[in-house]
C-alpha positions, 0 to 999 in steps of 0.5 A: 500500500502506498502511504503517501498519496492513498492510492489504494493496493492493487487487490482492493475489493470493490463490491455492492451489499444487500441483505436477504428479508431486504430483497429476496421476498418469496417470504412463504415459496418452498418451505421458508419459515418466517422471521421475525421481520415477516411478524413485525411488518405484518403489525398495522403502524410498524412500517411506513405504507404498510410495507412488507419485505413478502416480495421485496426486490424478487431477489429470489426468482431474479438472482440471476439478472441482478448478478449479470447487473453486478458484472455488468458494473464490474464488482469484484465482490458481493455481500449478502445474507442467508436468510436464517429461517429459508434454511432452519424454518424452525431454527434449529436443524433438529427441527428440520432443515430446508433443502429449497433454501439451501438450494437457492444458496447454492445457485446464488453462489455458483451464479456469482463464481461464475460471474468473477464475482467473489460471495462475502457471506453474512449469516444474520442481517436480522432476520431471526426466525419467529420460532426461536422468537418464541424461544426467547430469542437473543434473551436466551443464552442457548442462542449461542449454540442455536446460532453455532449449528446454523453456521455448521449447516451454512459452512458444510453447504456453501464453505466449499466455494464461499471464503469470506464470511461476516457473523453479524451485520450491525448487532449494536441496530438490532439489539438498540433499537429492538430492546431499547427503543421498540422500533425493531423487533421484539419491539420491547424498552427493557434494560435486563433484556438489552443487556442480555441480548448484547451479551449473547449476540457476542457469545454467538459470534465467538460460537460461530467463529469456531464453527467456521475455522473448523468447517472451512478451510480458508476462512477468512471471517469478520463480523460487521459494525456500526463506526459512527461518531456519536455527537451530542445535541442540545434540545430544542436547539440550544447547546449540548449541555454536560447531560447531553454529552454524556448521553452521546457518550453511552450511546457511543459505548453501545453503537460503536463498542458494546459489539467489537470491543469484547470481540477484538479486545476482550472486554467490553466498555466501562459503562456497560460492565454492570449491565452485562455481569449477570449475564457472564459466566466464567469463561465468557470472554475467551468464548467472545474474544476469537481470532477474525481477519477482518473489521468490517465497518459501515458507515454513513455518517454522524449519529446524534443524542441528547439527555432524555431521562424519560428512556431506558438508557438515559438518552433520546436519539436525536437529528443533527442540527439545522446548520449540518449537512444532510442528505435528502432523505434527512442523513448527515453527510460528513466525509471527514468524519467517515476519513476519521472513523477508519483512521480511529478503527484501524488504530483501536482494533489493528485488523484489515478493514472492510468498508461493508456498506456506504451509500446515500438514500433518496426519494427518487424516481425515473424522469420522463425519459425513463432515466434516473439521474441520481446526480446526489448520490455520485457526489456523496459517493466521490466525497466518500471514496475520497474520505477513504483515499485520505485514511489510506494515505494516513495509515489505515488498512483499508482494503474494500468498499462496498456500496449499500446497495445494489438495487433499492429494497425495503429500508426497514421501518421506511419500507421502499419510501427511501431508495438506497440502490445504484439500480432502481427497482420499479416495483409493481414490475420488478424491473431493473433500471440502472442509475446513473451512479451505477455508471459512476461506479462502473467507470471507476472500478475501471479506472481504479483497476487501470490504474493498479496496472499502471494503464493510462486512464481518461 
């Protein structure tokens, strides 16, 4: 890696994200159980529109035209999720594995081989299955071996030919906003459980990376985080008090630590500890803190909290202030804050670093000419790229960008209001309809990689 102009090594990986409840619908075809996300959109008022993921993208019958798109753009690599329930629709395998699930998995991943395209496997992007719900879910400590014979059955399918491999995407969203806030499932505001749940999403991920190690020779695994500066408000627009900034500071001890900390380090942040002591046992620690590869991080921009002593946590989550730049869709945009993230990763955990998702959401829609000139989100893409060429030149082991996303699909709790995609979905007809930063990214993958061959480029 040159340090001194951040240009980037001539293996960087260039690539695109999705998620499996995000795009590949068929939520009820050949034998998939449902997952909690399939309980929770089909409750009136939980997500915008009455949105459901019950078709999403059609990812599931379309596999194919969406990675001739990804080769189309020149990706070298593709993260995606395995959808928990498609394949244990009852969770566990002593309850019955799903040879259609698996199936799909399997032509997904030779679909993308096939393309040079390289599958970067994520095993939980939040669809836990409804019956291990039922079971407690993450407030159960027996999810940790549940998760671990879910990654077996994974490995000895698909680890074969599938190399890199993510536990968790995001576990600081899914466990913040479904134990703690109520705004993803199970939808509760209960400190014991949050707690719990941190705790045994970490023993999970420890679990499952043993699994992995011995199941796939070649390995390569990570997990996903969340980096993102937490800054504190001021309510109703005044300055930040004392209060308000320590609130940002939980809220930094949970989103960017609670998860990669006790994974990468060995314990977990000081604000946390007492929370957590009921639910670790001798032991737990070395279970948690196992050899990974990689960091994976994503990353959009700044996040923001103020003092709320009406919450569980002592904190209200917040929007930026007027005067801060944001996307239309209401997101802060800050480029140097994403350069100062990576800088700051690299040096706190020392491993390899993945960009894993960055990208700009927008309400947007084809023009009279069938095209959608998406000019906002090319600007946010250089200025982030660029972010990243400045940590590179730093110091910072970065070696991969993926964008969020490949095609637009249910953005959760926004349903399909937010577009995140280079490729538009029209949804009522499922077409694909490339955007013009599909092209943007196209041209640059081809520039970068001409480049790393030391090529003339115009």
């Amino acid at each position: 890696m040159d340090k001194t102009n951040g240009r980037l090594p001539p293996d960087f990986v260039w690539g695109v994200s999705t998620a499996s409840y995000q795009i590949e619908g068929a939520a009820r075809e050949d034998g998939r159980g449902p997952s909690v996300w399939d309980t929770w959109s089909h409750e009136p008022g939980r997500i915008q529109n009455g949105d459901t993921g019950d078709v999403a993208c059609d990812h599931y019958h379309r596999w194919a035209e969406d990675v001739a798109l990804m080769k189309q753009l020149g990706v070298g690599a593709y993260r995606f999720s395995v959808a928990w329930p498609r394949v244990l629709p009852h969770g566990t395998p002593d309850r019955g594995i799903n040879e259609a699930g698996l199936a799909f998995y399997d032509r997904l991943v030779d679909g993308l081989l096939g393309a040079g395209i390289e599958p970067w496997l994520c095993l939980y992007h939040w669809d836990l299955p409804q019956a291990l719900q039922d079971r407690g879910g993450w407030t159960n400590r027996d999810i940790a071996a549940w998760f671990a014979d879910y990654a077996r059955l994974v490995a000895s399918r698909l680890g074969d030919r599938v190399k890199h491999f993510a536990t968790f995407n995001e576990p600081s969203v899914f466990t913040l906003f479904g134990y703690s806030f109520g705004w993803h499932p199970p939808g509760t505001k209960d400190l014991p459980s949050l707690y719990a749940a941190f705790h045994h999403v970490n023993l999970a991920h420890g679990a499952a990376v043993d699994v992995l190690r011995a199941n796939v020779a070649g390995a390569r695994i990570g997990a996903v985080h969340n980096r993102q500066p937490c800054r504190a408000v001021g309510k109703d627009g005044a300055p930040p008090s004392a209060a308000d900034r320590a609130a940002a500071g939980i809220l930094d001890d949970i989103w960017n630590k609670a998860f990669p900390d006790p994974q990468v380090l060995g314990h977990y942040p000081e604000s946390l500890r007492a929370g957590i002591a009921p639910h670790c046992r001798d032991g737990d620690m070395e279970r948690i803190r196992r050899p990974v590869d990689w960091f994976g991080i994503n990353h959009y921009g700044p996040i923001y909290a103020r003092e709320d002593r009406g919450t569980p946590l002592g904190f209200a989550w917040a929007d930026a202030p007027a005067d801060a730049p944001r996307s239309s869709i209401g997101w802060s945009v800050d480029p140097d804050a994403f350069r100062d993230t990576l800088l700051e990763a690299a040096a706190r955990y020392r491993l390899p670093i993945y960009v894993t998702e960055n990208g700009a959401g927008a309400v947007e829609k084809p023009d009279a000419t069938g095209a959608v000139n998406d000019s906002e989100r090319i600007e946010y893409l250089r200025r982030y790229t660029g972010g990243l060429r400045e940590a590179v030149a730093r110091g910072a082991d970065v070696r991969g960008y993926f964008v969020w996303s490949i095609l637009d699909n249910f953005e959760w709790g926004a349903g399909y209001a937010n577009r995140f995609g280079l490729v538009y979905v029209d949804y009522p007809t499922q077409r694909r309809i490339p955007k013009a930063s599909a092209h943007w990214y196209a041209d640059m993958i081809r520039r970068e990689r001409a480049a790393a061959r030391g090529e003339a480029t115009s």
